[in-house]
N, C-alpha and C positions, 0 to 999 in steps of 0.2 A: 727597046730599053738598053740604058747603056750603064757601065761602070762609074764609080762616083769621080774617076778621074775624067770623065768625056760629059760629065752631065751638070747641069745648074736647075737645082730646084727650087722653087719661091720659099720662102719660110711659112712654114703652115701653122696656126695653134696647136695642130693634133700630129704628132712623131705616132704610127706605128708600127711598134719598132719587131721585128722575127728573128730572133737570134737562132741562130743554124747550124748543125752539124752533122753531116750526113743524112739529109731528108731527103733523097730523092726521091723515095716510094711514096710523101707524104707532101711533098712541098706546094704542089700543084693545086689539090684539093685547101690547102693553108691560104694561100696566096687567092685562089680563088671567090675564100669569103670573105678574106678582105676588102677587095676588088670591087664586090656587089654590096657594099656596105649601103644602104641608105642615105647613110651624111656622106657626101663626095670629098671634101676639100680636107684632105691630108697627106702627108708624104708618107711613102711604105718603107722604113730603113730596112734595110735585109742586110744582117751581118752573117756571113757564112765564117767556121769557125776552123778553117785549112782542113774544110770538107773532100773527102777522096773515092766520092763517089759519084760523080756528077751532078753535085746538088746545085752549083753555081748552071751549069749550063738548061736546068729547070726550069731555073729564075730566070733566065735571058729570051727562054722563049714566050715572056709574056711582053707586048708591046702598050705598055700605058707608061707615060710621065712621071705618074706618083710616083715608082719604084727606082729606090736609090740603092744597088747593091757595093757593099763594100767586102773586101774580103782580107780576112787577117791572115798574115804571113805566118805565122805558126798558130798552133791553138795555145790559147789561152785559158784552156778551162769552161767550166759550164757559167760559173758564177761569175770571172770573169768576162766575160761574153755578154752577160747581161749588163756588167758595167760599161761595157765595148760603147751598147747600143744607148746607154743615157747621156755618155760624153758627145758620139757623132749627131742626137736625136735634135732636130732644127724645132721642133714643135716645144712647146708651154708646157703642154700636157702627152706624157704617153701610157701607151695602148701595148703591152706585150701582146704578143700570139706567139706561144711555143711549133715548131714546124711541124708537128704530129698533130695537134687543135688545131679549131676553127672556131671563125666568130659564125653568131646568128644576124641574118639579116641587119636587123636594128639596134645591136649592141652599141655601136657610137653613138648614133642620134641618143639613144637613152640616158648613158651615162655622163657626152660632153655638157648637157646644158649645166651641171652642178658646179663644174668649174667657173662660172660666171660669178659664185660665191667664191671670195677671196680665202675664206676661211677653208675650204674644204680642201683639205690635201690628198684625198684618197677618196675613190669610188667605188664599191665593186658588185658582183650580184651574184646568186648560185649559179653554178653550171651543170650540164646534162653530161653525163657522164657513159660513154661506151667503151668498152672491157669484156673479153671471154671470162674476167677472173669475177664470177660472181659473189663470192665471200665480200672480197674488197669494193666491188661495185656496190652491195647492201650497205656496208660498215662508212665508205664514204663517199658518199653521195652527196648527204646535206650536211655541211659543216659549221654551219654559221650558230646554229641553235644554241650555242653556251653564250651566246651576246644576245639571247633575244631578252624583253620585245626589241626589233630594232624599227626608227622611225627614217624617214626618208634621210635628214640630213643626223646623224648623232655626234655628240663631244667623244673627241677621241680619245682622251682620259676616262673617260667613263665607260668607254667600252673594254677600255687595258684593265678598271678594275674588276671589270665581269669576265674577264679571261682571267685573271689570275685570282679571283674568286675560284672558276672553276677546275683550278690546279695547274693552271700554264702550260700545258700541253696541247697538243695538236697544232695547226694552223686553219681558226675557223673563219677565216676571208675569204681561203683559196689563194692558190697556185698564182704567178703571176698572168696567163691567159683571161684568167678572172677577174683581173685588176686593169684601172683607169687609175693615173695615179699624177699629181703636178713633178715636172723635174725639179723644177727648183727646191721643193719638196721633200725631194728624195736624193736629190747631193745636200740638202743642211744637213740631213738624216746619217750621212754616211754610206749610202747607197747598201748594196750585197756586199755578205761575206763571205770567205769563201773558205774560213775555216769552220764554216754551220755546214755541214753538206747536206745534210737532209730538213733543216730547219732557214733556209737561208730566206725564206717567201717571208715566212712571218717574222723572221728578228726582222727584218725591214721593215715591214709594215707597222708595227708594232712602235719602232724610232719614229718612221712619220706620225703615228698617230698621236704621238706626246705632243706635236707641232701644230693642231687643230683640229677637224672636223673629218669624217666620215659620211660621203653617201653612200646610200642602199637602195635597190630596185630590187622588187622582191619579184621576180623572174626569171628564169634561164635566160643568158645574154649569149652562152659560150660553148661548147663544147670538149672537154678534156675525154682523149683518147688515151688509156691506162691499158699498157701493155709489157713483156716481160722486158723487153727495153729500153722502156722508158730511163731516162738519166736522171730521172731524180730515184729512179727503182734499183740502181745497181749499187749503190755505197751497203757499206757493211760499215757499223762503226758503234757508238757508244749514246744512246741517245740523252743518258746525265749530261755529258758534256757539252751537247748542242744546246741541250735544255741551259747546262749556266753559259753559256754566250748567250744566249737571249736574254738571261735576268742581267747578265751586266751591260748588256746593248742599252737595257733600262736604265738600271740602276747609277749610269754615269750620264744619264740628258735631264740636266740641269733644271727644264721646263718640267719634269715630274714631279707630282706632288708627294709630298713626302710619305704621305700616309701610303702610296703603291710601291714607291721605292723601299719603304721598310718590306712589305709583301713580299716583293721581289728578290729582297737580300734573304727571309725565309727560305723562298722558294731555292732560291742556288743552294744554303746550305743542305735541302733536302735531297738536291740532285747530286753535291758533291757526298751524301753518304751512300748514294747506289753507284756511285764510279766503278768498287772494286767486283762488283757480282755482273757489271754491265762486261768490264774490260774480260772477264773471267768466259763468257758467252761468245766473245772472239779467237778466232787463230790463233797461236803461238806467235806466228810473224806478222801476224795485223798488231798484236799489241804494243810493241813497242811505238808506230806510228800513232798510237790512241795514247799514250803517255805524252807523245811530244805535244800534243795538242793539246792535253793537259795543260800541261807547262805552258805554252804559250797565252792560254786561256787565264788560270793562275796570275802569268805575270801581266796581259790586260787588264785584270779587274785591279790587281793592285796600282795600277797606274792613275787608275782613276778619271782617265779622260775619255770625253766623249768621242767615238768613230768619225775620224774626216770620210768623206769621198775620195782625196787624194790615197788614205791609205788605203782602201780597198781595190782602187784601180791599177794601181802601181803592179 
């Protein structure tokens, strides 16, 4: 396996893509399910994130073709990373694997056939969850239950209104490990943000879903490993504020009906009156950064435009 400067890969339908940062204790076993997937014909992008642990030299001891590693010259962040991996992604459709998860056997075969429907912009299924932290493993495990019934293919409007029926919180898709999702898809959408840091899966999702269709396989496909590490586990922050980037993630994609977008604009005003008791549960010197965010958030919704891809990635 070589660097993407010494390498030429066929264009595949299926990008999956492993955005990376320091995985060397995990990379292996990551790579490994990939690897053994059922459906063979895809490229494995591997974005290492100016990893300083020998996560790149993980990746090089495995000798298959699919594997395209590129490596970014400084980090860019978590959430930028993920945007790294949808610009460089040569596939139709991709496939995140976080470098600490693994897929099951037949998670691609299952999910890629839905993509054959035009309409369906997003796939996903529950995942098996292994954690010392039992509390969190009980509390999330199955997330999906605030959008049930769910049928194989669902209108994605219709599922944003059974999420925002059930008060706009959480993220009941899952993480992106859990997600099949079209690109084209997910740059109309505006890709990740990266000023949601704890909500950045589902404001995504959530903008694709206004754009068409949702599959569901109601099976574990995936595996999320939950540990004190994890990089979606270390932000400290304000989660009103995450909450109104989501509702105006909503609230400004045109294709919403108006009846959720009204919802929506509810919903932010509910989160902008828990700001000050949210911002009050942080540091002294966390808050200022939680005001600026504020502010930035404030001054997106009054813009009123919908999220490019270009600004996310920039």
């Amino acid at each position: 396996m070589t660097d993407e400067a010494q390498t030429e890969v066929e264009v595949q339908r299926l990008s999956v893509c492993v955005p990376l940062f320091n995985s060397a204790d995990t990379v292996t076993k990551c790579l490994e399910s990939v690897l053994s997937q059922t459906y063979e014909n895809f490229e494995c992008l591997v974005v290492d994130n100016a990893s300083t642990d020998g996560t790149a030299e993980r990746v090089r001891e495995f000798d298959d073709p699919r594997i395209r590693l590129v490596r970014n010259e400084h980090n860019v962040g978590l959430v930028g990373n993920h945007n790294r991996c949808i610009e460089l992604a040569r596939g139709s459709v991709v496939q995140f694997v976080h470098g600490d998860d693994w897929l099951l056997p037949h998670c691609l075969e299952r999910l890629l056939p839905y993509f054959d429907d035009p309409q369906v912009g997003l796939a996903f299924a529950p995942r098996t969850v292994e954690s010392d932290d039992t509390e969190w493993k009980a509390h999330f495990s199955r997330l999906e239950t605030p959008l049930s019934p769910l049928a194989a293919v669902n209108d994605g409007q219709e599922l944003i209104r059974r999420h925002l029926a059930a008060g706009g919180g959480g993220n009941p898709i899952g993480e992106p490990t859990a997600v099949m999702v079209r690109r084209e898809t997910l740059i109309e959408a505006g890709g990740f943000r990266a000023d949601v840091p704890q909500l950045q899966d589902i404001d995504a999702w959530l903008r694709v879903m206004t754009l068409g269709d949702v599959a569901y396989v109601d099976e574990p496909l995936t595996v999320r490993w939950h540990h004190a590490g994890s990089e979606t586990d270390i932000h400290q922050g304000a989660p009103s504020i995450d909450r109104m980037w989501v509702m105006t993630g909503l609230m400004q994609r045109p294709e919403l009906d108006n009846s959720l977008r009204r919802r929506a604009v509810n919903l932010w005003l509910r989160s902008l009156w828990h700001v000050p008791e949210d911002l009050m549960r942080n540091r002294k010197d966390q808050r200022l950064a939680l005001i600026k965010r504020l502010g930035r958030q404030l001054t997106a919704t009054a813009r009123r435009r919908p999220l490019t891809f270009s600004a996310t990635s920039s």
